[in-house]
The first five atom37 places (N, CA, C, CB, O) and aatype in JSON, in Angstrom:
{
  "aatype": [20, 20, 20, 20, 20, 20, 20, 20, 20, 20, 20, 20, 20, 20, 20, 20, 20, 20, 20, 20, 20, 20, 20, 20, 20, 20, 20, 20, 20, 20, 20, 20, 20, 20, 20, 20, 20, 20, 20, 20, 20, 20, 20, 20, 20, 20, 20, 20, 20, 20, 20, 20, 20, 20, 20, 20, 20, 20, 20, 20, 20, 20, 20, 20, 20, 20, 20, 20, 20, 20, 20, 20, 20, 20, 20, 20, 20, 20, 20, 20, 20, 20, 20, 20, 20, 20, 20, 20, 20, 20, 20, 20, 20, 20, 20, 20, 20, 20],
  "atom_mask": [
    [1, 1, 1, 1, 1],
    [1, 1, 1, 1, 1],
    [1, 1, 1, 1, 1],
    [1, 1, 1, 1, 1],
    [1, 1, 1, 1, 1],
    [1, 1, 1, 1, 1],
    [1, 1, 1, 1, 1],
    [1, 1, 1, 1, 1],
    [1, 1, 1, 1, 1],
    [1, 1, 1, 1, 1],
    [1, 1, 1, 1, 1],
    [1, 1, 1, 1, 1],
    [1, 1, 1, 1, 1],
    [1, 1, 1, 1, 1],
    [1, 1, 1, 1, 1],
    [1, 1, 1, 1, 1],
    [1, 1, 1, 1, 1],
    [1, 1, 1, 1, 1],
    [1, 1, 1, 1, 1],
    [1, 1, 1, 1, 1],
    [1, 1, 1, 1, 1],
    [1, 1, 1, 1, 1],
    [1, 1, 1, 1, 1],
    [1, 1, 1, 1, 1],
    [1, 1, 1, 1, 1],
    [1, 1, 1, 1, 1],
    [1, 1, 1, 1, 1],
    [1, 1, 1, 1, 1],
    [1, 1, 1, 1, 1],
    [1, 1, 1, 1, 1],
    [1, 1, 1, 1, 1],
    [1, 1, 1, 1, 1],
    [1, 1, 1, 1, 1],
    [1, 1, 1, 1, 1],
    [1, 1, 1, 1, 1],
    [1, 1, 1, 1, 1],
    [1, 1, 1, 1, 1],
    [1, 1, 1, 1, 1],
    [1, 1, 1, 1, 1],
    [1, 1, 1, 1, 1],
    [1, 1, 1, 1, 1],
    [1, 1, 1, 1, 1],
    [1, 1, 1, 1, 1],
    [1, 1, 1, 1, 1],
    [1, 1, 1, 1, 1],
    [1, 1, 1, 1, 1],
    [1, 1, 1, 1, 1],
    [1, 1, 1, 1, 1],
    [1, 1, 1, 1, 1],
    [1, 1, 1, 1, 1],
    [1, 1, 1, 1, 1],
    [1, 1, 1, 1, 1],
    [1, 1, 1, 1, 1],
    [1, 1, 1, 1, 1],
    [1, 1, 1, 1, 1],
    [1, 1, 1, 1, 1],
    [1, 1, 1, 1, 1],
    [1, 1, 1, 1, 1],
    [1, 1, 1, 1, 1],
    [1, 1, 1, 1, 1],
    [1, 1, 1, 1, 1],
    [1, 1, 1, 1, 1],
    [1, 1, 1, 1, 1],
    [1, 1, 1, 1, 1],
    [1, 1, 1, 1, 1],
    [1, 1, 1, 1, 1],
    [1, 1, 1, 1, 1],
    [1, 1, 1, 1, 1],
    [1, 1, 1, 1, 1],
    [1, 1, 1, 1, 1],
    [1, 1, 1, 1, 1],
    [1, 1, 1, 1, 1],
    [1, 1, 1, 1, 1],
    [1, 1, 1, 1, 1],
    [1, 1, 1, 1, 1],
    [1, 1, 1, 1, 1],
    [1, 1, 1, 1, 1],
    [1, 1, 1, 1, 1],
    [1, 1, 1, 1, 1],
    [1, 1, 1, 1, 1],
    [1, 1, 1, 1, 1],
    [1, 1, 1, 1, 1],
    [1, 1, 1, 1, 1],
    [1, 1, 1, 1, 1],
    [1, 1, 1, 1, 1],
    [1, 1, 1, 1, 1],
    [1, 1, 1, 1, 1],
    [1, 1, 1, 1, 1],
    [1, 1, 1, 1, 1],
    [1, 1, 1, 1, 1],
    [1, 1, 1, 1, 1],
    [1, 1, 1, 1, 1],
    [1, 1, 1, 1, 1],
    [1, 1, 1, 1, 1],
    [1, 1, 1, 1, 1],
    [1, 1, 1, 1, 1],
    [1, 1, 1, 1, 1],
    [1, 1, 1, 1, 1]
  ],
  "atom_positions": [
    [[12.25, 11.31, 2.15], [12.28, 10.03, 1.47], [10.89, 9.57, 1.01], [12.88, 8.99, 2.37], [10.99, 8.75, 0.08]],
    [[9.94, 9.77, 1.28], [8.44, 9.35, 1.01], [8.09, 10.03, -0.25], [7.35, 9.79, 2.22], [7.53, 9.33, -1.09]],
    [[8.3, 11.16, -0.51], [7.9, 11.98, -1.47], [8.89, 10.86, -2.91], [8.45, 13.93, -1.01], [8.28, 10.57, -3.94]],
    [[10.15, 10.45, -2.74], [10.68, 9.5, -3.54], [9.85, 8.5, -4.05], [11.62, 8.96, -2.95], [9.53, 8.25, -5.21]],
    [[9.46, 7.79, -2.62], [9.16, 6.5, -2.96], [7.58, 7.05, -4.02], [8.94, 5.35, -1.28], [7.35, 6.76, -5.2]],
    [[6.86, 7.78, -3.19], [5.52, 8.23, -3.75], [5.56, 8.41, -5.17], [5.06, 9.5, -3.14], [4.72, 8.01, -5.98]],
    [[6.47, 8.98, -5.36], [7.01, 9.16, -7.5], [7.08, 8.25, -8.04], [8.48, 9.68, -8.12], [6.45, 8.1, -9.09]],
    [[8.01, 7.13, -7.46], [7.82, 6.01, -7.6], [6.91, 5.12, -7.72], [8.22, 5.78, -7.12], [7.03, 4.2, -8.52]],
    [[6.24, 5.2, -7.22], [4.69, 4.67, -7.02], [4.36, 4.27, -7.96], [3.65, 5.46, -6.67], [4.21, 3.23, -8.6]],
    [[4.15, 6.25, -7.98], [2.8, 6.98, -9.03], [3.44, 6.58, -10.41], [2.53, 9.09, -8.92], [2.75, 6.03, -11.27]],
    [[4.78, 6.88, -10.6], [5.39, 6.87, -11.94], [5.24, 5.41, -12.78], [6.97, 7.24, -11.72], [5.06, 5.09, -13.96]],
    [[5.4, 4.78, -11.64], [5.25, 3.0, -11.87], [4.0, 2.48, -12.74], [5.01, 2.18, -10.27], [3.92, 1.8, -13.76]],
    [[2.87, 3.22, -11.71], [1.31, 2.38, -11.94], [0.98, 3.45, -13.09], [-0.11, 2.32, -10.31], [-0.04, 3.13, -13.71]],
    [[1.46, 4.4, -13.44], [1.18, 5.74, -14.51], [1.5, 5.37, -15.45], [1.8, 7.04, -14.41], [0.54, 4.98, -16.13]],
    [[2.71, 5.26, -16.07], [2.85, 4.0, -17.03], [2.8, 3.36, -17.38], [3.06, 3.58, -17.29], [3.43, 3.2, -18.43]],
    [[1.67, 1.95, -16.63], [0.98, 0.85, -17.07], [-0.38, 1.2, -17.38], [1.03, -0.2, -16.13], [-1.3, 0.43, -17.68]],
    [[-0.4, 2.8, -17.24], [-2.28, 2.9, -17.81], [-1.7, 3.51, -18.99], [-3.8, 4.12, -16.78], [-0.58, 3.86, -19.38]],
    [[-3.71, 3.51, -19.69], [-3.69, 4.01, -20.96], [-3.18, 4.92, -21.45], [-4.48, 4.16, -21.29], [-3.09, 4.92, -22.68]],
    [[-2.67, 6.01, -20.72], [-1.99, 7.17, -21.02], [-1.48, 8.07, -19.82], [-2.85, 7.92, -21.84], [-2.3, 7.83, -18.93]],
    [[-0.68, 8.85, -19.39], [-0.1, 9.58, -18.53], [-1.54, 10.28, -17.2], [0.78, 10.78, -19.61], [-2.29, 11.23, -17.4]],
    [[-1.48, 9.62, -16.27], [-2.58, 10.05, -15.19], [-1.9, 11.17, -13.91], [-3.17, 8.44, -14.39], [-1.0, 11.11, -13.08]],
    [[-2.87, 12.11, -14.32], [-2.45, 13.11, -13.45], [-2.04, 12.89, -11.9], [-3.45, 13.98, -13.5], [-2.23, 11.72, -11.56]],
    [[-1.66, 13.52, -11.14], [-1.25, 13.17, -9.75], [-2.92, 13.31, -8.7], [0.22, 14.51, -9.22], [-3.26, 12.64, -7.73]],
    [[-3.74, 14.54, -9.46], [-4.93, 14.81, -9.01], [-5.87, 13.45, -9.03], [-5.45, 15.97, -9.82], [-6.77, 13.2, -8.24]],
    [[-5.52, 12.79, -9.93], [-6.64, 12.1, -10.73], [-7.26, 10.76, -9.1], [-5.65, 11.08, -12.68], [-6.74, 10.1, -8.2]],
    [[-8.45, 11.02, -9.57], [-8.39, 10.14, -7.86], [-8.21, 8.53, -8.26], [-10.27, 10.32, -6.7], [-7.82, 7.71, -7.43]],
    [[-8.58, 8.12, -9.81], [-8.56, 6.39, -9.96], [-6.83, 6.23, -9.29], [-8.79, 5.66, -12.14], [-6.54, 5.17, -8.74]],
    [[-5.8, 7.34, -9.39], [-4.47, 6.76, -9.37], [-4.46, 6.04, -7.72], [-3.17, 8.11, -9.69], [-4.12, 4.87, -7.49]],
    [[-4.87, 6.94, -6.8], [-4.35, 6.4, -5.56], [-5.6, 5.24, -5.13], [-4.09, 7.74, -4.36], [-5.91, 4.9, -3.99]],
    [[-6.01, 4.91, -6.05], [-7.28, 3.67, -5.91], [-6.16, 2.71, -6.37], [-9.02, 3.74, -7.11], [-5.75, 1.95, -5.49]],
    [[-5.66, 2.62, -7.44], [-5.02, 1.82, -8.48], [-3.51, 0.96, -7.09], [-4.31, 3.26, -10.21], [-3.17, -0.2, -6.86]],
    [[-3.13, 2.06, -6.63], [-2.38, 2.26, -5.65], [-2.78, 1.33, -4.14], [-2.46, 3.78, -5.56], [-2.08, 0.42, -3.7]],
    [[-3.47, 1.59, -3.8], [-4.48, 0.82, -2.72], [-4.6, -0.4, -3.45], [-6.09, 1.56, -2.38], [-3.96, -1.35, -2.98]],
    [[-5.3, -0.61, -4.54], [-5.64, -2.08, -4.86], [-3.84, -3.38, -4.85], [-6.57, -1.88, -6.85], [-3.7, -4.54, -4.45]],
    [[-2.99, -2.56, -5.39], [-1.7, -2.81, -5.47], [-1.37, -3.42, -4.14], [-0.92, -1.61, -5.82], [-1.18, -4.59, -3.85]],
    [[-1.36, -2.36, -3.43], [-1.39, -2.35, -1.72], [-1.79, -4.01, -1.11], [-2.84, -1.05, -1.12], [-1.02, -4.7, -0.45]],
    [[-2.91, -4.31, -1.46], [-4.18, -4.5, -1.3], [-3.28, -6.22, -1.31], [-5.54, -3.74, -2.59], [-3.02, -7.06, -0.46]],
    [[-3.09, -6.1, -2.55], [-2.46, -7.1, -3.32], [-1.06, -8.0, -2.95], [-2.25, -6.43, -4.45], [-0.66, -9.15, -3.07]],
    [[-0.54, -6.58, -2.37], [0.83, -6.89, -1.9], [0.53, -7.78, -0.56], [1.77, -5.43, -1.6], [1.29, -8.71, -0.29]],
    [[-0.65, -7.45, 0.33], [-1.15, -8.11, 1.48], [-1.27, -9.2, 1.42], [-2.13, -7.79, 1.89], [-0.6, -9.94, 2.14]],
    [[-2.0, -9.58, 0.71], [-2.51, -11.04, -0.09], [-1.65, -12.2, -0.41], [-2.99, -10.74, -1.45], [-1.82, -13.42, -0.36]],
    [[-0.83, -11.55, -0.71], [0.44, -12.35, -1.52], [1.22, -12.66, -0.19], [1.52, -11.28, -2.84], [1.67, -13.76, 0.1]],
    [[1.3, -11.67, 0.5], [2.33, -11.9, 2.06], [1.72, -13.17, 2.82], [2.19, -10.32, 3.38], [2.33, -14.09, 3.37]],
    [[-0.06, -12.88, 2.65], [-0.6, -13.76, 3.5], [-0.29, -15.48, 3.2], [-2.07, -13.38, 3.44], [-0.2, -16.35, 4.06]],
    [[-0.15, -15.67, 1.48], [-0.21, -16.54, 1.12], [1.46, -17.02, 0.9], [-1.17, -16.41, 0.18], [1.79, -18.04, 0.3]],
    [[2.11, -16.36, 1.32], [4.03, -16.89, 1.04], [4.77, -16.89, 2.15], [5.06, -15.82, 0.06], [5.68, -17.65, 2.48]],
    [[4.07, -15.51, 2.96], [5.26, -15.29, 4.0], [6.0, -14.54, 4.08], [5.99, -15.96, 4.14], [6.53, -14.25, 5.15]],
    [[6.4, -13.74, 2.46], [7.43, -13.37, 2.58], [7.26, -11.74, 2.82], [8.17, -13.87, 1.5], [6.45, -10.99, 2.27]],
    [[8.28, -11.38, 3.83], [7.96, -10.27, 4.57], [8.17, -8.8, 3.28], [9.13, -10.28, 6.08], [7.6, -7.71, 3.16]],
    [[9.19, -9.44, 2.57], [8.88, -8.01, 1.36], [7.58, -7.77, 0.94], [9.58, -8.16, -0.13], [7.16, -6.62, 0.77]],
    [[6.98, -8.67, 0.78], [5.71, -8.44, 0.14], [4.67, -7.76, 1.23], [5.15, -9.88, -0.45], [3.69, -7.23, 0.69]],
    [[4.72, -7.68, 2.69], [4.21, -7.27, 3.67], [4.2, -5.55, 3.75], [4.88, -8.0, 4.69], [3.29, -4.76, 3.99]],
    [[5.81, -5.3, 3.4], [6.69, -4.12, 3.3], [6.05, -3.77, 2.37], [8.15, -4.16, 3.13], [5.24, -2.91, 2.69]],
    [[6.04, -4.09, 1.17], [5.14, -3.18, 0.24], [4.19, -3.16, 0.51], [4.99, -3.34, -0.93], [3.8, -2.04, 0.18]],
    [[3.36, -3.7, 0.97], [1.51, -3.66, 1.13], [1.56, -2.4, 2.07], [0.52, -5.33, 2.06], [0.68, -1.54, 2.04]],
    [[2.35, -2.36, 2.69], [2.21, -1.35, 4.24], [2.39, -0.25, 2.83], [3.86, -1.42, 6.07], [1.4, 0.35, 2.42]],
    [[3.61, -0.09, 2.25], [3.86, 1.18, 2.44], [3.14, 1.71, 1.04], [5.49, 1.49, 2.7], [2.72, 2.85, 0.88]],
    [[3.09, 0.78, 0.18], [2.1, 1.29, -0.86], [0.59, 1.97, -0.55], [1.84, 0.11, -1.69], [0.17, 2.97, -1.13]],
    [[-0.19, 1.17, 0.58], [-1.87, 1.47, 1.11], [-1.11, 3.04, 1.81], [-2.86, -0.13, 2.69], [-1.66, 4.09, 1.47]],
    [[0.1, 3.12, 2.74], [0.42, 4.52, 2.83], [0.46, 5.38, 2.36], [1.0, 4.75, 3.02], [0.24, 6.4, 3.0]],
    [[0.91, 5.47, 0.47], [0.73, 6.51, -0.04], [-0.57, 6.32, -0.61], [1.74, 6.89, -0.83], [-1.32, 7.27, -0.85]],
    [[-0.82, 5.32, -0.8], [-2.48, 5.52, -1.55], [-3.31, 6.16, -0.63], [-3.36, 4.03, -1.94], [-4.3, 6.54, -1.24]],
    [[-3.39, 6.48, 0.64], [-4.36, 6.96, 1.56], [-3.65, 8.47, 1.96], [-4.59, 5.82, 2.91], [-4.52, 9.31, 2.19]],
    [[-2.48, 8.89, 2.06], [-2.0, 10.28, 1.93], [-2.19, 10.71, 0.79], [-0.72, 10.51, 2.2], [-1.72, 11.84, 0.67]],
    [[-2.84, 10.2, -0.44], [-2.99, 10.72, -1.88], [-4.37, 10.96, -1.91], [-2.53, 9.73, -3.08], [-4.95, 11.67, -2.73]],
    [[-4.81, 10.44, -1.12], [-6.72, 10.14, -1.63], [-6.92, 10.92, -0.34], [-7.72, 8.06, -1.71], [-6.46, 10.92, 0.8]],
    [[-8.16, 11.85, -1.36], [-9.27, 12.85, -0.3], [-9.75, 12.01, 0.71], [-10.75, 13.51, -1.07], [-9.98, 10.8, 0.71]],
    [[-9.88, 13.0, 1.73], [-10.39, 12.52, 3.12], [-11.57, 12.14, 2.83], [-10.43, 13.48, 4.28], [-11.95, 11.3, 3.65]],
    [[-12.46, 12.41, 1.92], [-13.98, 12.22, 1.71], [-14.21, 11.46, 0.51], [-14.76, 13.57, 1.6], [-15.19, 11.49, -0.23]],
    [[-12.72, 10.51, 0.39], [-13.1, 9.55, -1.02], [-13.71, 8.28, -0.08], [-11.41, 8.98, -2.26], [-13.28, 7.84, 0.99]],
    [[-14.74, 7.93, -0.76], [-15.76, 6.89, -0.28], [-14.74, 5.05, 0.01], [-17.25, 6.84, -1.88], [-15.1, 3.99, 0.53]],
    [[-13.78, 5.38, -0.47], [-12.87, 4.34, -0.19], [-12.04, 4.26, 0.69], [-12.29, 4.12, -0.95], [-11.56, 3.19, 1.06]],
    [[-11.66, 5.77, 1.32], [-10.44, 5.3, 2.09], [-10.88, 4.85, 3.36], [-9.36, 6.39, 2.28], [-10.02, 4.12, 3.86]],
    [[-12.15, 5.03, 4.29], [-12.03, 3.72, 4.78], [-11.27, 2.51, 5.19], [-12.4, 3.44, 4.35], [-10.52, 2.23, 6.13]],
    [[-11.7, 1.96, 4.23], [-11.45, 0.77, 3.42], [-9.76, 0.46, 3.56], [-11.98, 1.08, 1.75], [-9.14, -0.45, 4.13]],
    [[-9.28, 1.71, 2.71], [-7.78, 1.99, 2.43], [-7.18, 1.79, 3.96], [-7.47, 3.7, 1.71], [-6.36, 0.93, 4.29]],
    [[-7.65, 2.57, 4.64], [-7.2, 2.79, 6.21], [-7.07, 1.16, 7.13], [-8.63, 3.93, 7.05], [-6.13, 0.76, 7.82]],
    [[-8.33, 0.5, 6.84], [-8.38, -0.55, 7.53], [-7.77, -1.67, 6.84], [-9.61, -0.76, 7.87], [-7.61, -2.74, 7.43]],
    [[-7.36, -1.46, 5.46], [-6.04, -2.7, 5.62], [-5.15, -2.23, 5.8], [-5.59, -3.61, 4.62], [-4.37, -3.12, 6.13]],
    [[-4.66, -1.28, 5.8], [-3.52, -0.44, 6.11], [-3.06, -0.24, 7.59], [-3.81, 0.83, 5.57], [-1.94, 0.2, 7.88]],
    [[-4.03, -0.61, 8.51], [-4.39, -0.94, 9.62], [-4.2, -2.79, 10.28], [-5.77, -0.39, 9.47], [-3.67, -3.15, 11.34]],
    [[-4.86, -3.68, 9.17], [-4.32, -5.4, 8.99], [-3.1, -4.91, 8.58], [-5.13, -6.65, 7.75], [-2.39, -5.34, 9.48]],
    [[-2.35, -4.3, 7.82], [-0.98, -4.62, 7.44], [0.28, -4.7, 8.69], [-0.64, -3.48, 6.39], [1.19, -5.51, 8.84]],
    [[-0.13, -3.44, 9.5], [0.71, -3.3, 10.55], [0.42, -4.19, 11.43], [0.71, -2.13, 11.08], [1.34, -4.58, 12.15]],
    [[-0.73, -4.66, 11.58], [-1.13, -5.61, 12.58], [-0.07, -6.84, 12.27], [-2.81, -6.03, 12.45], [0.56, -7.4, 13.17]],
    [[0.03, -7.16, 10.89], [0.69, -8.49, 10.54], [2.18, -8.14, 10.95], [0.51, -8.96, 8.82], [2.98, -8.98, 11.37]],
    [[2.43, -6.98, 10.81], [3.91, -6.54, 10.78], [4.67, -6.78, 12.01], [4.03, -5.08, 10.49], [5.73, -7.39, 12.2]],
    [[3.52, -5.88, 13.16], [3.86, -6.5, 14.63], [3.7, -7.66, 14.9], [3.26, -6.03, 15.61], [4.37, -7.99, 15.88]],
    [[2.87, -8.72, 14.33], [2.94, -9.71, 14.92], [3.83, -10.82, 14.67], [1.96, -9.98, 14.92], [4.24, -11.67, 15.46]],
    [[4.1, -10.66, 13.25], [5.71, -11.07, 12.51], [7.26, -10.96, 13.17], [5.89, -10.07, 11.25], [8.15, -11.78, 13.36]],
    [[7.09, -9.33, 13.45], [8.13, -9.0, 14.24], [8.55, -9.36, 15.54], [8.08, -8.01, 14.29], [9.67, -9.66, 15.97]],
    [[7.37, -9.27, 16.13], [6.97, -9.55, 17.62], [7.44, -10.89, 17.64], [5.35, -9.4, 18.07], [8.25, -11.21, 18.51]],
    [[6.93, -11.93, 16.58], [7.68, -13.26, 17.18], [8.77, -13.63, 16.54], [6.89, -14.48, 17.17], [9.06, -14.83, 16.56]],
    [[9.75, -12.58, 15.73], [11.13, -12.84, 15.46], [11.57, -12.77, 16.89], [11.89, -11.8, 14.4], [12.25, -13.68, 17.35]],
    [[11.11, -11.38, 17.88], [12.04, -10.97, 18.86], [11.85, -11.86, 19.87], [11.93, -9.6, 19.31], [12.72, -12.04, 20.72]],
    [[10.16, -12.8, 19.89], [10.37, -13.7, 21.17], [10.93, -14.78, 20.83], [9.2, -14.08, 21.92], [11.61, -15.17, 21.79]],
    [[11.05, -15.92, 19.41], [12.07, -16.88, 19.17], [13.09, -16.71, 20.0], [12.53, -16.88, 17.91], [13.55, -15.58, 20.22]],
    [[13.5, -17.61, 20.48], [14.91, -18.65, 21.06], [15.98, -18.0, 20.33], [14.91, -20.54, 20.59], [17.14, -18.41, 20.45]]
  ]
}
């Protein structure tokens, strides 16, 4: 199922650039991360847990796409790292609520 969503992704943000971007190409899984990035942001500021769901799983393929030695993933890793943090702690207090 990942390899789906990942097409998806890629196919998505590939089509809003200037012309058809290779799968190699490293701006794609940057483009991907920033998305990610974005999707976080938006969760932080609404709440709403879809938008959480994408941030997680978008920064996921952007960081299984991007070289181990791209100067960003880092970066990629450690919100990808805040995302789950928010996720458990979201979840965590659905399950302790009354």
């Amino acid at each position: 199922m990942p390899d789906v969503w990942d097409g998806l992704v890629f196919s998505r943000l590939s089509s809003n650039a200037s012309g058809p971007a290779p799968h190699d190409d490293d701006s794609l899984p940057l483009a991907v991360a920033q998305h990610g990035v974005s999707s976080l942001q938006r969760y932080e500021s609404s709440g709403m847990l879809a938008e959480l769901k994408i941030g997680i799983n978008t920064l996921s393929i952007a960081t299984r796409h991007m070289p181990e030695s791209h100067p960003i993933r880092p970066a990629c890793l450690s919100h990808l790292g805040h995302g789950l943090k928010m996720r458990f702690e979201r979840l965590d207090d659905v399950v302790r609520s009354p």
